[in-house]
TORTOR-933072 format. One record per residue (C-alpha): x, y, z. Coordinates in Angstrom, 2 decimals. Layout:
N
<r><px>X</px><py>Y</py><pz>Z</pz></r>
...
//
This chain:
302
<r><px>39.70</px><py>-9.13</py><pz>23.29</pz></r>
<r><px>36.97</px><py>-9.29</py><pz>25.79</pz></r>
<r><px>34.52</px><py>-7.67</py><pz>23.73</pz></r>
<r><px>35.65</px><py>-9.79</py><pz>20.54</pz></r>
<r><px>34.93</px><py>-12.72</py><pz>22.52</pz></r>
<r><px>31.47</px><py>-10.79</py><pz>23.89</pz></r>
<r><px>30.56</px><py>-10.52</py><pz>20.48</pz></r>
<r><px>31.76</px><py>-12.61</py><pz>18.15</pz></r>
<r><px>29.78</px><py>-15.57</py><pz>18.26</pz></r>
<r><px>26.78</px><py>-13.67</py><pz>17.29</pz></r>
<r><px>28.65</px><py>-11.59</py><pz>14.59</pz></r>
<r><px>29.72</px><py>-14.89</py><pz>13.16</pz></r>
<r><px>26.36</px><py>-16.19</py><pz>13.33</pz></r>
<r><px>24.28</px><py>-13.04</py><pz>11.60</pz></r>
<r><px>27.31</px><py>-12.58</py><pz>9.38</pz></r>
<r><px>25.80</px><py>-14.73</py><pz>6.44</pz></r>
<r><px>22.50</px><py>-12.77</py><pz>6.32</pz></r>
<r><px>24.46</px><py>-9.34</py><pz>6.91</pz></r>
<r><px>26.76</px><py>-10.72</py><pz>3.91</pz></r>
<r><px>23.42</px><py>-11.43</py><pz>1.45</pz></r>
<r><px>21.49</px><py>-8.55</py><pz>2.45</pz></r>
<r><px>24.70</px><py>-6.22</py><pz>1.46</pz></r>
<r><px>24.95</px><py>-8.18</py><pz>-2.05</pz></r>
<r><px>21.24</px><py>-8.95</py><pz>-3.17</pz></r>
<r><px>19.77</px><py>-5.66</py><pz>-1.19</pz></r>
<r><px>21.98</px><py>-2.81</py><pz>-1.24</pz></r>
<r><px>24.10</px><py>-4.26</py><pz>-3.67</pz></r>
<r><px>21.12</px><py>-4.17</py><pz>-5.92</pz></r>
<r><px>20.20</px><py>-1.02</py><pz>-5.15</pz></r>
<r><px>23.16</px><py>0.64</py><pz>-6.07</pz></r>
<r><px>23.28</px><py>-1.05</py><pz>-9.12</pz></r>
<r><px>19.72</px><py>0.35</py><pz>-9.50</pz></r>
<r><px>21.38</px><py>3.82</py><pz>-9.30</pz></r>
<r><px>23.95</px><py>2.98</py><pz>-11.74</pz></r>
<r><px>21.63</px><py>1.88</py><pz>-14.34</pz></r>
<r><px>19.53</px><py>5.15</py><pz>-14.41</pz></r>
<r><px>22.07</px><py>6.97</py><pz>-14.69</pz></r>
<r><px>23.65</px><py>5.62</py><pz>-17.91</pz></r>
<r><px>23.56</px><py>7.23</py><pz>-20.98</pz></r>
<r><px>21.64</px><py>4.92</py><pz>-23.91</pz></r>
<r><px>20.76</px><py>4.82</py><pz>-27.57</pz></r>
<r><px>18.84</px><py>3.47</py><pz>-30.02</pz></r>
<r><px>20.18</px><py>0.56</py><pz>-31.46</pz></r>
<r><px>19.14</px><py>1.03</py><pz>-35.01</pz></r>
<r><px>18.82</px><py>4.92</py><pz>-35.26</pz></r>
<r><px>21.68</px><py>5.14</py><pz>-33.07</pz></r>
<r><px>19.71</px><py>8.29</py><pz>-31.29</pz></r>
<r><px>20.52</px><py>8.91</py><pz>-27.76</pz></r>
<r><px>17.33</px><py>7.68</py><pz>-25.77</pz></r>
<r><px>18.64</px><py>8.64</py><pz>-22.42</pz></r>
<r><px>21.23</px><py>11.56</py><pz>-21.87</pz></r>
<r><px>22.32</px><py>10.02</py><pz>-18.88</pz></r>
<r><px>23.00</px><py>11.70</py><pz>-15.08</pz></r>
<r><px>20.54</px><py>13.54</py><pz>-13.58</pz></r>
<r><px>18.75</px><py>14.25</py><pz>-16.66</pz></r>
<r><px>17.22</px><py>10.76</py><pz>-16.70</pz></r>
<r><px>15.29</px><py>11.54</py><pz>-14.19</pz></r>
<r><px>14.29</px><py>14.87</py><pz>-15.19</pz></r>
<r><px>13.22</px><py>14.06</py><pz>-18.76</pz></r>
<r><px>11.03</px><py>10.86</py><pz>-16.19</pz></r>
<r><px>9.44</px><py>13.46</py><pz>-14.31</pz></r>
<r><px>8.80</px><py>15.56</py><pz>-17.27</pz></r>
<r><px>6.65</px><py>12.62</py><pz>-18.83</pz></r>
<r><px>3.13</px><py>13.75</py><pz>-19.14</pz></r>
<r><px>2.50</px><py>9.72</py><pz>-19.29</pz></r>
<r><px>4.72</px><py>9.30</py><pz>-15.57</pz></r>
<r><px>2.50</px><py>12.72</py><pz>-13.88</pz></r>
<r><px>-0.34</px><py>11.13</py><pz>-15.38</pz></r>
<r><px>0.58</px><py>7.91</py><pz>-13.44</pz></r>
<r><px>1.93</px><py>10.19</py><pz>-10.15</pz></r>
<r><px>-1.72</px><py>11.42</py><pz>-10.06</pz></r>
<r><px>-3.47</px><py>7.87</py><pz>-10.39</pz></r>
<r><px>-1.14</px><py>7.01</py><pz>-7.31</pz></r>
<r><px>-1.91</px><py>9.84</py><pz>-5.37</pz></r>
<r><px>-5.86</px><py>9.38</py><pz>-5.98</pz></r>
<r><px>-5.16</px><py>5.56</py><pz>-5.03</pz></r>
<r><px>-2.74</px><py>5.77</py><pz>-2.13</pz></r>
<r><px>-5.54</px><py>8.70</py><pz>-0.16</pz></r>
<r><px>-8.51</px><py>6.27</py><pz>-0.62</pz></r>
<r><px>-7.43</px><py>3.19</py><pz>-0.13</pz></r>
<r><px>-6.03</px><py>4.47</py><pz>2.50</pz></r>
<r><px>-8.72</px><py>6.51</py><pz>4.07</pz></r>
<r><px>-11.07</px><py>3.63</py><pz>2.86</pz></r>
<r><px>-8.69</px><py>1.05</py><pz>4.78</pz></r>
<r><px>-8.12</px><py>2.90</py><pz>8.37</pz></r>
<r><px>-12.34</px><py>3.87</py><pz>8.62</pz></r>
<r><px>-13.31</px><py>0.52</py><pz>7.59</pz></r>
<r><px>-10.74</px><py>-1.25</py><pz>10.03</pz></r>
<r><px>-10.81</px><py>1.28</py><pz>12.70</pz></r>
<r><px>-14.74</px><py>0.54</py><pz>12.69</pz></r>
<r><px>-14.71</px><py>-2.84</py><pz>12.72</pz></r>
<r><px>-12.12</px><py>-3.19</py><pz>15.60</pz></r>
<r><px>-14.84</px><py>-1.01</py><pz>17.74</pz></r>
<r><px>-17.28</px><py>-3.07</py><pz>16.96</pz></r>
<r><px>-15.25</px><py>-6.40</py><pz>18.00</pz></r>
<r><px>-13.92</px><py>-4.59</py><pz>20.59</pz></r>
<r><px>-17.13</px><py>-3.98</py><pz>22.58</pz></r>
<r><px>-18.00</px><py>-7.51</py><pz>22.38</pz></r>
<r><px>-20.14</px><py>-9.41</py><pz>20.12</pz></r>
<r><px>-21.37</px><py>-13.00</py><pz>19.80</pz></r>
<r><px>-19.61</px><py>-15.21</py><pz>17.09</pz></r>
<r><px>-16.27</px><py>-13.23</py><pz>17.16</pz></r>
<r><px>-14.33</px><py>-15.69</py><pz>16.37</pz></r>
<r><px>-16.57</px><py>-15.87</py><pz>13.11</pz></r>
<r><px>-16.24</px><py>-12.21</py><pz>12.79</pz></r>
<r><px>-12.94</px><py>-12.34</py><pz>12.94</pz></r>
<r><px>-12.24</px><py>-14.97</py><pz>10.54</pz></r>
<r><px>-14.68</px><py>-13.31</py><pz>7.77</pz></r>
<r><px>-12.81</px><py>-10.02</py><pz>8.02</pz></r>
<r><px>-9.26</px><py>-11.63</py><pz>7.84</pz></r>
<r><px>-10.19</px><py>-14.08</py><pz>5.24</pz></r>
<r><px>-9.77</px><py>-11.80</py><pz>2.45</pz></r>
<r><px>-5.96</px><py>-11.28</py><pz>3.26</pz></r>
<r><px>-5.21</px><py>-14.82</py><pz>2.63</pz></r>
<r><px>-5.81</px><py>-14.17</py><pz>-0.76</pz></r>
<r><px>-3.27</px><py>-13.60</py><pz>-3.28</pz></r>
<r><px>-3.54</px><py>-10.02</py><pz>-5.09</pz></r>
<r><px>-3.64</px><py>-11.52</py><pz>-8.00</pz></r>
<r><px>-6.18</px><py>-13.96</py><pz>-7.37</pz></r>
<r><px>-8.49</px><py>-10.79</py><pz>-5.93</pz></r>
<r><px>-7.78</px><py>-9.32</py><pz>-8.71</pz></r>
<r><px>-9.35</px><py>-12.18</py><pz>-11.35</pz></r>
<r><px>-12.37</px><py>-12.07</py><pz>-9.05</pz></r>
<r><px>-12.80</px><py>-7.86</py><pz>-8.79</pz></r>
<r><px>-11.84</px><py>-7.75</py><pz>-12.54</pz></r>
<r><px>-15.47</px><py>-9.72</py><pz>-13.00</pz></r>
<r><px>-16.92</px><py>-7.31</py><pz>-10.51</pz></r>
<r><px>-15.99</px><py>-4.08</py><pz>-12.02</pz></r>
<r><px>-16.74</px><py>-4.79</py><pz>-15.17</pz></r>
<r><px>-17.48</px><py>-1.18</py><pz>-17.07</pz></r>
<r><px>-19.99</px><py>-3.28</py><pz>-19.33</pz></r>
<r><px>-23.42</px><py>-1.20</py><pz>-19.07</pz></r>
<r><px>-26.73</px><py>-2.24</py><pz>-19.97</pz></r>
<r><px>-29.43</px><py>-5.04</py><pz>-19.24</pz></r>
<r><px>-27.84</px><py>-7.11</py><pz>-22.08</pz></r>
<r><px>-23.99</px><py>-6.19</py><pz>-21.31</pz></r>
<r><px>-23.90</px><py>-5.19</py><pz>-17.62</pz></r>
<r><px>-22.40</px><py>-7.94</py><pz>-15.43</pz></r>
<r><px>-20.50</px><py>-8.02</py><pz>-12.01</pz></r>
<r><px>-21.93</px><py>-4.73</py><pz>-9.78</pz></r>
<r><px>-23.09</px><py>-3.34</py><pz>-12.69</pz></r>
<r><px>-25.63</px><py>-6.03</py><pz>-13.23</pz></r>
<r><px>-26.10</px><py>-6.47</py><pz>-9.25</pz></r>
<r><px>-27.42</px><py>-2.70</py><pz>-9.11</pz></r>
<r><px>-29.82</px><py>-3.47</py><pz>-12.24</pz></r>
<r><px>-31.50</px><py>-6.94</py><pz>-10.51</pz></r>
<r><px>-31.79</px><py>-4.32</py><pz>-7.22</pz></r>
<r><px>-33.60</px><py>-1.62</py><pz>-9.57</pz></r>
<r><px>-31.00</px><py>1.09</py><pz>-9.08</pz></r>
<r><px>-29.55</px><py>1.66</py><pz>-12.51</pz></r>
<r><px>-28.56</px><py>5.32</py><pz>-11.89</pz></r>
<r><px>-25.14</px><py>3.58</py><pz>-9.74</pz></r>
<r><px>-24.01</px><py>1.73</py><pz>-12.90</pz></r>
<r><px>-20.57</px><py>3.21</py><pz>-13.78</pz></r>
<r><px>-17.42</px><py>2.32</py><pz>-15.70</pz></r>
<r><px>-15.55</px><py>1.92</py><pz>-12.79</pz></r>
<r><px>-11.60</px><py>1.92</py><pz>-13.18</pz></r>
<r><px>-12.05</px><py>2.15</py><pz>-16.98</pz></r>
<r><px>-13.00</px><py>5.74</py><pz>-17.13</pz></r>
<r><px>-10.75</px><py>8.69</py><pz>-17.78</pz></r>
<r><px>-11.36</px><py>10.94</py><pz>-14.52</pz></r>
<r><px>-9.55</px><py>10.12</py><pz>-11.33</pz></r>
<r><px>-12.52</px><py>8.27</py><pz>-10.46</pz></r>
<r><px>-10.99</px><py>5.60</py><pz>-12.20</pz></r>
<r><px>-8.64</px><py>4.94</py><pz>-9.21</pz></r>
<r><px>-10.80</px><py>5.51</py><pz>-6.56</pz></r>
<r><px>-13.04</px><py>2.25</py><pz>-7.75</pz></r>
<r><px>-9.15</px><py>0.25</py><pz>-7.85</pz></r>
<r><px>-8.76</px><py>1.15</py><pz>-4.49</pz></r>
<r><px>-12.18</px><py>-0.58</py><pz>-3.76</pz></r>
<r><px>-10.42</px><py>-4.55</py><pz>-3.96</pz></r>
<r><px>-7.13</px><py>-3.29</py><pz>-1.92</pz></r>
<r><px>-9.70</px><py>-1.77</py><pz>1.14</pz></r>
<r><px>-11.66</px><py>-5.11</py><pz>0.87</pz></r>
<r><px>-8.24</px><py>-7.47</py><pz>1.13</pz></r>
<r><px>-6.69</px><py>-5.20</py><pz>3.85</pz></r>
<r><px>-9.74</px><py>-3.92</py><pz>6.08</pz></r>
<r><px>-9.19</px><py>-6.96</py><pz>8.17</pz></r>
<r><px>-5.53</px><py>-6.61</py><pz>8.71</pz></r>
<r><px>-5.75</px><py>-3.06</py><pz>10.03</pz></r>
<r><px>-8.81</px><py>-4.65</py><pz>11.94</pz></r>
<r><px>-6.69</px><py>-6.75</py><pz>13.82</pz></r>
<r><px>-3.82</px><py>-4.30</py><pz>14.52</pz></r>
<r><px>-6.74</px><py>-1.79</py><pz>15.91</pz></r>
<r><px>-8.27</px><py>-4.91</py><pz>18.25</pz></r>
<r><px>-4.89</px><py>-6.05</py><pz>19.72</pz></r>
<r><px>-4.01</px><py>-2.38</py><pz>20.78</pz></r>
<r><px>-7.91</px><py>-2.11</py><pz>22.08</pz></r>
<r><px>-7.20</px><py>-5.46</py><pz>23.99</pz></r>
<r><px>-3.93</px><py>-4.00</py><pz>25.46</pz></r>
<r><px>-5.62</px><py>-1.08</py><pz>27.33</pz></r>
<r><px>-6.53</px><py>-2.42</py><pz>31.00</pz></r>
<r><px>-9.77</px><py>-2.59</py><pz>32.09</pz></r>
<r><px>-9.09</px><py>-0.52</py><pz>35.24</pz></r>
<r><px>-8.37</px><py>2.52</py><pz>32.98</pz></r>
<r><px>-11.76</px><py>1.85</py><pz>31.48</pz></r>
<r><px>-13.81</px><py>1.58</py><pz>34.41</pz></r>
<r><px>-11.68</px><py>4.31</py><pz>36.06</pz></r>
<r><px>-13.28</px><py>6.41</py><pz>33.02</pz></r>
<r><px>-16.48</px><py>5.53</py><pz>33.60</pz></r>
<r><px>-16.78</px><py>6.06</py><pz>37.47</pz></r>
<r><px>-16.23</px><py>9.71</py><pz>36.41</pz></r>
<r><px>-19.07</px><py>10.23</py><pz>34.36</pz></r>
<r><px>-17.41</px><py>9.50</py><pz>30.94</pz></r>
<r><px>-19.86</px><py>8.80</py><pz>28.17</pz></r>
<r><px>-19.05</px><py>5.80</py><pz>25.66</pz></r>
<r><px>-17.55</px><py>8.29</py><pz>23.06</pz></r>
<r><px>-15.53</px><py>10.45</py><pz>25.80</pz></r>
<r><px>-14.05</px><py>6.64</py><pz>27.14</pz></r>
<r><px>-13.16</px><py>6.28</py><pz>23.30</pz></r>
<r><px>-11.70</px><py>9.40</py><pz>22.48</pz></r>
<r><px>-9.68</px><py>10.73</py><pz>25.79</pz></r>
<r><px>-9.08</px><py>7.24</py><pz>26.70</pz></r>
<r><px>-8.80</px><py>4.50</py><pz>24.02</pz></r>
<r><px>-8.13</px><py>6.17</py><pz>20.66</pz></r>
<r><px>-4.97</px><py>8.21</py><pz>22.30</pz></r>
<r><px>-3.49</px><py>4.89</py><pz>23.52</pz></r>
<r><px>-3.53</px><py>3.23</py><pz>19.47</pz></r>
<r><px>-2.18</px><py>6.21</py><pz>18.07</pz></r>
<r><px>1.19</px><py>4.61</py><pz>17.38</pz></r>
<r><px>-0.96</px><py>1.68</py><pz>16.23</pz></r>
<r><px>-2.45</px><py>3.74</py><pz>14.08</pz></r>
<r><px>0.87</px><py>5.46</py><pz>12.85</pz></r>
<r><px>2.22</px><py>2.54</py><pz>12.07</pz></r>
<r><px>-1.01</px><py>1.17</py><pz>10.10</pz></r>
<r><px>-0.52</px><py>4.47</py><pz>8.16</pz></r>
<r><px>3.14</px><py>3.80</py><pz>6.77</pz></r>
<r><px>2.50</px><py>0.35</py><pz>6.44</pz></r>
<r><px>-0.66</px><py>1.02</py><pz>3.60</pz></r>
<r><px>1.08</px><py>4.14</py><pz>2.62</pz></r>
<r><px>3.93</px><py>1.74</py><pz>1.39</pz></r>
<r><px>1.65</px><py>-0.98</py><pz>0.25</pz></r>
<r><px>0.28</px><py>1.74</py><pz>-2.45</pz></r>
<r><px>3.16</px><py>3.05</py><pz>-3.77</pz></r>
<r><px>4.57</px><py>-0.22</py><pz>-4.51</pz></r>
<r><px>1.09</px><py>-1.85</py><pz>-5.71</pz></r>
<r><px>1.39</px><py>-3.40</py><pz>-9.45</pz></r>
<r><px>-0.23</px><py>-6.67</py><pz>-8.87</pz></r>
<r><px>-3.27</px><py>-6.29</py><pz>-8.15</pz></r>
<r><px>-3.60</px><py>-3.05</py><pz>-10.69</pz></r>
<r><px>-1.74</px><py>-5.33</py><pz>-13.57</pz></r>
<r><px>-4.84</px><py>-7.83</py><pz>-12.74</pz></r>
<r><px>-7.53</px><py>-5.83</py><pz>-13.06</pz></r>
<r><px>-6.50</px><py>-3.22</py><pz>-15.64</pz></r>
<r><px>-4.41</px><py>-5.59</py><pz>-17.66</pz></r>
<r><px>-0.81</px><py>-4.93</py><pz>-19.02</pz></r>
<r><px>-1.13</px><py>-1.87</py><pz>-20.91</pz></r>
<r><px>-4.10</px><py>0.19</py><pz>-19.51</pz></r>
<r><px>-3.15</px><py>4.14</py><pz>-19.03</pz></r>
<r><px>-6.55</px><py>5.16</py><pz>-17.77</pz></r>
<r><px>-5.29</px><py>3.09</py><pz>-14.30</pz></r>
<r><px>-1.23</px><py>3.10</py><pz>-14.38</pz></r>
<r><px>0.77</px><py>3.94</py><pz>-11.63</pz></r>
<r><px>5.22</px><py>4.20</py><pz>-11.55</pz></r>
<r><px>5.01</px><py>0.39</py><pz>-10.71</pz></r>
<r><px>2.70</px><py>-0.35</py><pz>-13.91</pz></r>
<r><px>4.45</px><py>1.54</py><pz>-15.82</pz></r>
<r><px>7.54</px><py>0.44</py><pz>-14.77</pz></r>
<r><px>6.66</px><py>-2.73</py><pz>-16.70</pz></r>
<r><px>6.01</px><py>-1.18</py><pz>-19.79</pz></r>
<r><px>9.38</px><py>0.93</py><pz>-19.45</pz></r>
<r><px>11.22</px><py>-2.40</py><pz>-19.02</pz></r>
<r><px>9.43</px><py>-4.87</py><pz>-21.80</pz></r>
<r><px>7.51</px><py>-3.30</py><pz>-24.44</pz></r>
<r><px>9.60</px><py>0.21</py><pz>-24.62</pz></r>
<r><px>13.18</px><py>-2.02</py><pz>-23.58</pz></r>
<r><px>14.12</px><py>0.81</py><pz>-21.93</pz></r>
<r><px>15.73</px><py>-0.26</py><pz>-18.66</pz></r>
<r><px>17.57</px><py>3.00</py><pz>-18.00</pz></r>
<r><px>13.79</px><py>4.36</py><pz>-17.47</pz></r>
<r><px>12.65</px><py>1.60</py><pz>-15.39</pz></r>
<r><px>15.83</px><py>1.88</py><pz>-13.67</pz></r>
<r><px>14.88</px><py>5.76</py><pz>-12.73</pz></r>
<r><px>11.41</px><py>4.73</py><pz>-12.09</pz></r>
<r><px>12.07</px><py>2.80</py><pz>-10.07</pz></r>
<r><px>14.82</px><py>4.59</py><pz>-7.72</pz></r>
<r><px>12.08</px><py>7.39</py><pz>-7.84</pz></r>
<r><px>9.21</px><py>4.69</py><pz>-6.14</pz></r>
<r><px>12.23</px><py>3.83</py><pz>-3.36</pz></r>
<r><px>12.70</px><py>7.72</py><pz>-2.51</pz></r>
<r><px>8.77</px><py>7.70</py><pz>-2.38</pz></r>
<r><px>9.16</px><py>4.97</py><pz>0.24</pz></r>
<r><px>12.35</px><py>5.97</py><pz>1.85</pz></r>
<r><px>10.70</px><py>9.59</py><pz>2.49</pz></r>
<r><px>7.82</px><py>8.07</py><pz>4.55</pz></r>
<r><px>9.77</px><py>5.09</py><pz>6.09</pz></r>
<r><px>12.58</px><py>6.24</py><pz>7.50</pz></r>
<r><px>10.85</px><py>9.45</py><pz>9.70</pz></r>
<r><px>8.78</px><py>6.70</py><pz>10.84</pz></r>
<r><px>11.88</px><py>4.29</py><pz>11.88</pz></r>
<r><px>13.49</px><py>7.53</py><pz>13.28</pz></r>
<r><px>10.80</px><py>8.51</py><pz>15.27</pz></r>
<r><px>9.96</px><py>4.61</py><pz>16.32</pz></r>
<r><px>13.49</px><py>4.62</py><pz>17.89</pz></r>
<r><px>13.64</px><py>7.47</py><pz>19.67</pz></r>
<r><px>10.02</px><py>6.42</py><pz>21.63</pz></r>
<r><px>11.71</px><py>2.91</py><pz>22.47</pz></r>
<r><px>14.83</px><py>4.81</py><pz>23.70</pz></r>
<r><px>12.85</px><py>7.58</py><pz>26.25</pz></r>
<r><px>10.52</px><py>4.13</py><pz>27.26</pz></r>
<r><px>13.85</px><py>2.91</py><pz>28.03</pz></r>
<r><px>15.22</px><py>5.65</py><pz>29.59</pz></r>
//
């Protein structure tokens, strides 16, 4: 009784959010499950379109179109980001050692985040135009013809090589730089200056303060920047869906193509398995994260 009375008033209180998490979360994700596993046919041939049970997913993974869009994720999730820690990690430094206008700094690097995806996406559409030429070329194209360097025209995310998703990683580094930016700065600003000048007294260059001193202390800030854009990029479709459009293959990913699975092909059983396949993606870099996140507050604790 003691420890119903110990906790109850809080159970009762988080018991409406526990209550729609279960229904609209995991309830939803089970009937995920349920969906790609069904067997399905053709309405007017009557042909079975999906055997149902495991095989869903196998015949999904069998797709050349689905490893075609595996691939284009893999290109985009390494560079954007690789292209999204350097760019961050730099700029933090840089803020870090003090400069004047900070505040300005600051601002300009966040500003891009308060941008919707697809908004970006309208705008880097313009700028990655694949049109070539001194009568077509617009956007960077045309940018590098005004600067007399014609040779860096390319067709950008419109090309067939995995090049193609290297360039559509260029808008998600340029909306995100800043936010990694700021989780770099605030675990830079965390460090005590004692350690700092401790480092120092003993001979330590600027790069030997950085890298025995500083960069150890953000590596869990830098761990968790690394799951947080490694989740971003599995799950992007937005900005992709702006910039490609609706039906491009040279750029889908499983979340583009998820789309297609569900509206043009009406094949929900597919976008069902698609998209329990993106959630394993996630789960199998989230959770070792959350596992080991909990065992470092438990030995701080301890």
């Amino acid at each position: 009784m003691r420890r119903l009375r110990t906790w109850g008033p809080g159970l009762l209180l988080v018991s409406p959010s526990i209550i729609l998490v279960g229904i609209f979360v995991y309830g939803l994700i089970g009937l995920n499950v349920q969906t790609s596993l069904a067997e399905t046919r053709d309405r007017i041939t009557n042909r079975i379109t999906n055997p149902g049970g495991v095989a869903n997913y196998l015949n999904l993974l069998g797709d050349d179109r689905y490893q075609h869009a595996l691939w284009n994720l893999l290109v985009l999730t390494v560079v954007f980001m690789v292209g999204t820690m350097l760019f961050g990690l730099l700029w933090a430094v840089l803020l870090e050692r003090g400069v004047t206008g900070e505040g300005a700094f600051r601002s300009i690097y966040l500003f891009p985040m308060a941008i919707s995806f697809v908004a970006a996406g309208v705008a880097w559409r313009w700028l990655l135009s694949p049109a070539q030429g001194p009568d077509q070329a617009i956007g960077l194209n045309q940018l590098f013809l005004k600067l007399g360097m014609p040779w860096l025209q390319s067709s950008w995310w419109s090309s067939d090589s995995s090049f193609n998703m290297a360039a559509m990683a260029i808008p998600a580094i340029w909306q995100l730089s800043g936010y990694i930016m700021a989780l770099f700065l605030a675990g830079f600003r965390g460090i005590s200056d004692d350690q700092r000048e401790a480092a120092r007294v003993d001979g330590a260059s600027e790069w030997q303060l950085y890298r025995y001193v500083l960069f150890p202390q953000v590596s869990p800030v830098a761990l968790s920047a690394l799951i947080i854009l490694g989740h971003m990029s599995m799950k992007m479709f937005d900005l992709i869906y702006s910039i490609a459009g609706a039906n491009s293959y040279t750029a889908e990913v499983p979340a583009t193509f998820m789309w297609i699975q569900l509206f043009p092909q009406s094949n929900p059983t597919g976008a069902a398995a698609n998209a329990t396949v993106i959630l394993a993606i996630v789960a199998i870099v989230v959770i070792p994260y959350l596992i080991y996140t909990n065992h470092t507050e438990k030995d701080g604790r301890a």
